[in-house]
C-alpha positions in Angstrom: -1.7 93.3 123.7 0.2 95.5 121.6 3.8 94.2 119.8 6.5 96.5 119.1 7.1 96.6 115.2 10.3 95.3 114.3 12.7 98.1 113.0 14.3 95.7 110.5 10.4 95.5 109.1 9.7 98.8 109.2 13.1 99.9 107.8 12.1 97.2 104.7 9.6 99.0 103.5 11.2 102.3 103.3 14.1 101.0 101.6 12.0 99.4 99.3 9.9 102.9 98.9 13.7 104.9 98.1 14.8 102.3 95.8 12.0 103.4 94.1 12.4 107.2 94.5 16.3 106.2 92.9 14.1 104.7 89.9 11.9 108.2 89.3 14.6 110.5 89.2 16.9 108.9 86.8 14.2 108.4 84.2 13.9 112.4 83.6 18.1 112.4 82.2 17.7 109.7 79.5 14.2 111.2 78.8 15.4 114.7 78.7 15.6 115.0 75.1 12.6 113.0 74.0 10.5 115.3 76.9 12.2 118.2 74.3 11.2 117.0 71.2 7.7 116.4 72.6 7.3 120.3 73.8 9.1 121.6 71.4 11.4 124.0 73.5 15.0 124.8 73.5 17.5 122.8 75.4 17.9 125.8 77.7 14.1 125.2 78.3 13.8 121.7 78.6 16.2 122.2 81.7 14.2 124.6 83.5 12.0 121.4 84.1 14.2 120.5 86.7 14.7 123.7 88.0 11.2 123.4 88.5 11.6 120.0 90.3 14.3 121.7 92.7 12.3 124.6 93.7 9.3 122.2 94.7 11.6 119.7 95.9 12.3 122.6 98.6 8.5 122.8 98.9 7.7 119.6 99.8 10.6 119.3 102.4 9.7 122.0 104.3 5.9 121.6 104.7 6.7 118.1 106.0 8.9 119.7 108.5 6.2 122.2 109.5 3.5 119.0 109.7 5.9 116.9 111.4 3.8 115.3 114.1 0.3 116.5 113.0 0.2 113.9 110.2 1.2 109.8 110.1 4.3 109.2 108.6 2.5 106.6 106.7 0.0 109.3 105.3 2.7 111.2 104.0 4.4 108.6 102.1 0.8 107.1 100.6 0.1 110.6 99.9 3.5 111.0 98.1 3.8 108.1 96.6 0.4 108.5 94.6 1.4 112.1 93.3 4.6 110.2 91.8 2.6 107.8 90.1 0.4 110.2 88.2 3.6 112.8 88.2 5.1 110.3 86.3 2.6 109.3 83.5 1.6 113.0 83.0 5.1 114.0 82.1 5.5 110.5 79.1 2.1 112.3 78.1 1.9 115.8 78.1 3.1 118.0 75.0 2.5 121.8 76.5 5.7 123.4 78.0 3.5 124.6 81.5 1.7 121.6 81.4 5.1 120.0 82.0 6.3 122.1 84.2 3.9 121.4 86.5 4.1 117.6 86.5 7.8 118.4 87.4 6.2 121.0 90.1 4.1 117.9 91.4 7.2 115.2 91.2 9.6 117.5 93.0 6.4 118.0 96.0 6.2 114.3 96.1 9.6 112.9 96.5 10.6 115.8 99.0 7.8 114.8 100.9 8.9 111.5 100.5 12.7 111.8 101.3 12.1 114.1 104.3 10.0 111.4 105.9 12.0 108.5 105.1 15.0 109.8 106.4 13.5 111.0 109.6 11.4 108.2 110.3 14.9 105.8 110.1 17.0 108.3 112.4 14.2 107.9 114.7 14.1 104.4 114.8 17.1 103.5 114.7 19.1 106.3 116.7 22.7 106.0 117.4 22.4 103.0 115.6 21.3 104.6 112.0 24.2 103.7 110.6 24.0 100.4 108.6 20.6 101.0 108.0 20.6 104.3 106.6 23.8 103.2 104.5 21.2 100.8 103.3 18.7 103.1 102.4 21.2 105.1 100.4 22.6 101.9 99.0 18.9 100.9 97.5 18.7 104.1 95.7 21.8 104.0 94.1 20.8 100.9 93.2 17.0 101.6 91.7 19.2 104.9 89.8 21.7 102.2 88.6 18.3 99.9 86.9 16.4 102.7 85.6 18.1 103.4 82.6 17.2 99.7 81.3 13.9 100.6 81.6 13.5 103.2 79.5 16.5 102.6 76.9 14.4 99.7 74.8 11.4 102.9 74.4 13.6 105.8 73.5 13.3 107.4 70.1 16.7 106.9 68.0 17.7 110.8 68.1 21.2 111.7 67.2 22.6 115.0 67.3 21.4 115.6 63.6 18.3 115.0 64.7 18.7 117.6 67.6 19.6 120.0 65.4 17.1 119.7 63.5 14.5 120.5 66.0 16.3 123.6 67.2 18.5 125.3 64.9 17.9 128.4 62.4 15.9 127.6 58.9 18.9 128.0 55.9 15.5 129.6 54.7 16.1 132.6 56.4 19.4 133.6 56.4 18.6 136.4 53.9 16.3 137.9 56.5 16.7 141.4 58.2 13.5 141.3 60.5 14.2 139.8 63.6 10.7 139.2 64.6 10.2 137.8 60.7 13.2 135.8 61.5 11.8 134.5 65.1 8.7 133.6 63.4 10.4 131.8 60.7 12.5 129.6 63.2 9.6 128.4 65.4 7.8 127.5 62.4 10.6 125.7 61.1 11.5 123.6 64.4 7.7 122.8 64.7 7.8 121.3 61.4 11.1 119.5 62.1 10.0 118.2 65.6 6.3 116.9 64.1 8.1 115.1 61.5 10.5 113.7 64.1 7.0 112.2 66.0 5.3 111.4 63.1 8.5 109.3 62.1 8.7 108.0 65.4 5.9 108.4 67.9 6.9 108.5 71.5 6.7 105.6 73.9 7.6 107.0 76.9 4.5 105.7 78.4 6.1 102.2 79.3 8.9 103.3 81.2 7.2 106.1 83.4 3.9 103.6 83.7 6.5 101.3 85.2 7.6 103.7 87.5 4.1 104.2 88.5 3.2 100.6 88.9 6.2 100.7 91.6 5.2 103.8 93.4 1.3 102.1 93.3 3.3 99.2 94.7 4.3 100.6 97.5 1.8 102.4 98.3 -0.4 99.8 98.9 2.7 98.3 101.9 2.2 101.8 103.4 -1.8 102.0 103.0 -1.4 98.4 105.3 0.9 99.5 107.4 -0.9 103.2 108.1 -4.4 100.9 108.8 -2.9 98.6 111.3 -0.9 101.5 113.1 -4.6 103.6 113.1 -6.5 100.5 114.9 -3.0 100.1 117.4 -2.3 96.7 116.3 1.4 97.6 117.2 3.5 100.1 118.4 6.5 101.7 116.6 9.8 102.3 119.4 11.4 105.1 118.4 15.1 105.5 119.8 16.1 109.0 121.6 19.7 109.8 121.9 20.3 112.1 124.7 24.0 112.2 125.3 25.5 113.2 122.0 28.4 115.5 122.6 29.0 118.3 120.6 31.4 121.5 120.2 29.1 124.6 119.7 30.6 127.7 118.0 29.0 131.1 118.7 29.5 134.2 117.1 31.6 134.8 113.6 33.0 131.2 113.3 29.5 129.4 113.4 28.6 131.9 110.5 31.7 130.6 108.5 31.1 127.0 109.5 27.1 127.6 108.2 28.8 129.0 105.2 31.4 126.2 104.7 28.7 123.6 105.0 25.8 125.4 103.1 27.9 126.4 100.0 29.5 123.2 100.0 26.1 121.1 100.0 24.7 123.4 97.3 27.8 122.6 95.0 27.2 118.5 95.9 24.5 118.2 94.8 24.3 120.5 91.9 26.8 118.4 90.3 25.4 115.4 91.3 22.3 115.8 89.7 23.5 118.6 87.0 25.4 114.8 85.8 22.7 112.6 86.2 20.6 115.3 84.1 22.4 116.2 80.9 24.9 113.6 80.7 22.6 111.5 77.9 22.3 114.5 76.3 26.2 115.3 76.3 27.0 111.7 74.7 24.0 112.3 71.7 25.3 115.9 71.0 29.1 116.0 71.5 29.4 112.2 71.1 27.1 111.5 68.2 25.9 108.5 70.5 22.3 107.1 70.0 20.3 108.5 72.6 19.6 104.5 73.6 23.2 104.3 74.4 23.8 107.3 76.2 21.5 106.3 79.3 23.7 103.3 80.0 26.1 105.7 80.5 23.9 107.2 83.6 23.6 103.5 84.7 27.1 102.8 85.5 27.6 106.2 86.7 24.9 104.8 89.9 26.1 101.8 90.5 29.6 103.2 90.7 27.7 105.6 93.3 26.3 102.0 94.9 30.3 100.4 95.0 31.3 103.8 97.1 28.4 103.6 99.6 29.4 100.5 100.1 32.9 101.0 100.8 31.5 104.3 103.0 30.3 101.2 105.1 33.7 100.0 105.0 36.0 103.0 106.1 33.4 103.5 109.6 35.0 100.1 110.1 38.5 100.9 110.0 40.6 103.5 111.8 40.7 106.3 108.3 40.9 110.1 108.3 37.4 111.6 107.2 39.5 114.2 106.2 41.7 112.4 103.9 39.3 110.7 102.7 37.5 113.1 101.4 39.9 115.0 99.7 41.0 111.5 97.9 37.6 111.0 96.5 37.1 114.7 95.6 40.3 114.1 93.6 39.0 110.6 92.2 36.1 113.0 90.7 38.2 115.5 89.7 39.7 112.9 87.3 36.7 111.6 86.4 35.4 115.0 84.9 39.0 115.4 83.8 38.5 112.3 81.4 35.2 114.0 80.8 37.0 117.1 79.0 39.3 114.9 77.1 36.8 112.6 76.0 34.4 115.2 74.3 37.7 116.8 72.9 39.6 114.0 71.3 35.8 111.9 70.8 37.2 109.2 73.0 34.1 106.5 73.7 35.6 104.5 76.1 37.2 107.6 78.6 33.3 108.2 79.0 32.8 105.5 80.4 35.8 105.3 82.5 35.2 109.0 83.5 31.7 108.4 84.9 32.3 105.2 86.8 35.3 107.7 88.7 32.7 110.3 89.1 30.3 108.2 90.4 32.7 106.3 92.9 34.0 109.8 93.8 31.6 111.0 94.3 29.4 108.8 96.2 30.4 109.3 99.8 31.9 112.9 99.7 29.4 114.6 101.1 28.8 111.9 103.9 32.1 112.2 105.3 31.8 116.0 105.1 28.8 115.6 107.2 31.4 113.9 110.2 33.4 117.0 110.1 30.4 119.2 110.1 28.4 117.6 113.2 31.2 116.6 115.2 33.6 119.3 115.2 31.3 122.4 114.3 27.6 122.3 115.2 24.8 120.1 115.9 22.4 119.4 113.2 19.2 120.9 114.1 16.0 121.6 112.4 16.6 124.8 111.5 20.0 123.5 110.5 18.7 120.9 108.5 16.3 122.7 107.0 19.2 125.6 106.0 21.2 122.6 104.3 18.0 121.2 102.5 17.3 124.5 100.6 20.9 125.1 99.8 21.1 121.6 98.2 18.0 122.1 96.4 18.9 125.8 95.5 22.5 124.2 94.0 20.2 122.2 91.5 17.7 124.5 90.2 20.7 127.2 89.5 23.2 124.7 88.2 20.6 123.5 85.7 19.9 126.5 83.7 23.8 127.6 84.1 25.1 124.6 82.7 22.2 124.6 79.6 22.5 127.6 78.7 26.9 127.1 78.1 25.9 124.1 76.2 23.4 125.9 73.9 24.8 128.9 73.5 28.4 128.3 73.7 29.9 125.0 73.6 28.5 121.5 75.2 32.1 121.1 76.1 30.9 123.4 79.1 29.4 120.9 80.4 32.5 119.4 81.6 34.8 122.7 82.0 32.0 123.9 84.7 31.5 120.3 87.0 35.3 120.3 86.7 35.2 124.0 88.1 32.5 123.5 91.1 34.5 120.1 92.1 37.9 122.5 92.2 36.0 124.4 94.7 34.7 122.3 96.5 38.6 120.9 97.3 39.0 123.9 98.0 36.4 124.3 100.8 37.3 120.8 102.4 40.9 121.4 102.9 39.6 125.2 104.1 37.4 123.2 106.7 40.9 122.3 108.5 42.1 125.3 109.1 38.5 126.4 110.0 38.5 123.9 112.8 41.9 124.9 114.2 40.7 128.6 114.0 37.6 128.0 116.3 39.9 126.5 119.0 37.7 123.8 119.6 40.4 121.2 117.6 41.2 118.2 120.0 42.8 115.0 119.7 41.3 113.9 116.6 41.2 116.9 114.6 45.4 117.5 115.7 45.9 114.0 114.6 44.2 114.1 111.1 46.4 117.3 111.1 49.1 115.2 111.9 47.9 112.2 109.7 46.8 110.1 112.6 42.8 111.0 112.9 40.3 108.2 113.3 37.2 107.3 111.6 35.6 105.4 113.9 32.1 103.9 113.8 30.7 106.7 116.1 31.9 109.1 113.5 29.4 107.1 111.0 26.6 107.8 113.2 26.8 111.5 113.4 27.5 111.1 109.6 24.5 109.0 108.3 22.2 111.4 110.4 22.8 114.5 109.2 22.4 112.8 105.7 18.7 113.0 106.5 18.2 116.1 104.4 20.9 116.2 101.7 18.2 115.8 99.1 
């Protein structure tokens, strides 16, 4: 006799899996400058790694879209899980600059394919109900992102900004030359020299944190590899939960192009500040800051569990009657003062307003996009696969352009740039959320809700959370 699985089970495991998946990514920030060193690139190079990561990320999201239904969810995820684990210990090893970008290429695959299904399989358990759990799914990663940098801090190398400069800048040697390729030659020899004698003086460890990082994704494979065997011999039977009467306001015509617009532009912006922050802001505190690159990726811890305290209080507001409207323009503004403090801190050197500045960015941040995503679904379109799959390659395409943008201001320019252009993509996207109002109003489809939040009097109500949390499925 067959026994429905549990959803509380199932859903378990995958949070476990994603608190995992929050523990990968935020090793590659701390480790950004150590992965530099050890290929001996520019900075502007090192960050094409995670262009790299992006542009598979998109990969690996969109072929499990197009297998969706020919393979086991549980397949997927064993099969994703083991390209992290080797992703990751190839990258603490590898020393060739295409070598890397290939583990990145094979990471980004892995954790789209793992996001995608994830997210989908918890929708479909859960349905109208997806809520809580998918608040807790969100929740774990935050809180695996918030961990990681303890992991890796006690392995780091002790690299200043001396140190960086060291590896990249111009040989004093030849300023008196007039050949440029003489003069090209001259500097790659010279930052060789100075990045072997930064290894030889201290040889790399990364091997510890990202073998850690393995052991977890090995970890749960093996739940999945279980779980996949006892579903193949029908030991049980998964329920899955189809919501059929889901109302929604269709546009047609120019106004669904400038809702697709509103919410595509704004979803690349998102999350190519999100993770443009989680990326370089180690590397900001050991260059502009003179930090120790150990203490810079605490820095990158508070900023996620800040992220964790705001999806916890997104949990909250579903609870209580609260303009998704409102709301999101507060927090936008929380993050605008965050990267506010940012500016002022590299300016006046001010230790303490970087930390204040990222746990504001962080708790800004956290549920911006969510409560975007109630305004989206329930007053402009519903999120379909085609949808979905338009907002997943906007997000991912946000992150690969943002990286390179914001590296090459830093390198080339100022690292104060840093700050001047996440203070600049935030601005806009204030802009685009109170632009979403008027949107609405100019569709004609505004009703009782949207007039009140007008007004001052919309409600956030628990439905509003499930439309929310759903189309959260592919914001990675």
């Amino acid at each position: 006799m067959e026994t429905p699985a549990s959803p509380n089970t199932v859903d378990d495991h995958k949070t476990k899996t994603d608190r995992g998946n929050g523990w990968v990514d935020d090793l590659t920030g701390p480790a950004l400058l150590e992965l530099q060193t050890n290929t001996g690139v520019t900075f502007t190079q090192a960050s094409s790694y995670f262009t790299m990561y992006n542009l598979a990320h998109i990969f690996g999201s969109l072929s499990t879209g197009f297998l969706s239904g020919r393979l086991s969810p549980y397949i997927s995820l064993t099969f994703s899980l083991g390209m992290i684990a080797v992703s990751s210990v190839t990258i603490s090893l590898l020393e060739s600059y295409l070598g890397m970008m290939g583990a990145f290429a094979c990471l980004g695959v892995s954790t789209g394919v793992m996001e995608t299904v994830i997210f989908a399989e918890v929708a479909g358990l859960w349905g109208s109900d997806t809520g809580v759990p998918m608040h807790a799914v969100w929740f774990s990663k935050d809180f695996g992102s918030m961990l990681s940098p303890f992991s890796i801090t006690p392995f780091l190398r002790q690299i200043n900004s001396s140190d960086e400069a060291m590896i990249t800048s111009t040989s004093p040697l030849t300023s008196g030359v007039s050949n440029n390729y003489n003069m090209s030659l001259a500097n790659k020899l010279h930052a060789e020299f100075s990045r072997k004698s930064v290894k030889a003086l201290s040889p790399s460890k990364l091997i510890f944190p990202f073998g850690i990082s393995a052991c977890i994704a090995l970890l749960a494979l093996m739940l999945f590899i279980v779980l996949s065997l006892v579903s193949h011999f029908n030991k049980f039977k998964i329920i899955y939960n189809h919501d059929e009467d889901k109302q929604r306001y269709g546009l047609t015509g120019r106004y669904l192009y400038m809702a697709l617009f509103f919410i595509g532009l704004l979803s690349a912006l998102d999350t190519g500040i999100d993770d443009a922050f989680v990326d370089f802001i180690s590397y900001y505190c050991v260059i502009q800051m003179d930090w120790p690159s150990r203490n810079s990726a605490y820095v990158l811890s508070l900023y996620n569990a800040s992220c964790a305290l705001g999806t916890f209080c997104g949990v909250m507001y579903a609870k209580f009657d609260l303009s998704p409207t409102k709301l999101a323009i507060t927090h936008t503004m929380i993050t605008i003062m965050g990267f506010c403090g940012l500016i002022l801190s590299g300016i006046y050197i001010l230790n303490v307003g970087i930390w204040i500045s990222s746990f504001l960015a962080g708790f800004g941040h956290s549920v911006i996009w969510t409560l975007v995503c109630v305004i989206a679904e329930e007053r402009f379109f519903l999120i379909t696969g085609k949808i979905a799959s338009f907002i997943v390659i906007l997000s991912c395409l946000g992150s690969a352009v943002n990286a390179p943008f914001i590296s090459y201001f830093m390198e080339h320019v100022s690292n104060m740039y840093f700050g001047y252009i996440l203070l600049t993509e935030r601005s806009l996207c204030l802009v685009l959320i109170i632009w979403s109002i008027d949107l609405v109003w100019l569709t004609g489809k505004s009703n009782d809700s949207f007039v009140g939040d007008k007004l001052g009097k919309n409600n956030y109500s628990s439905t509003s959370s499930t439309h929310e949390i759903q189309t959260m499925i592919q914001r990675q």
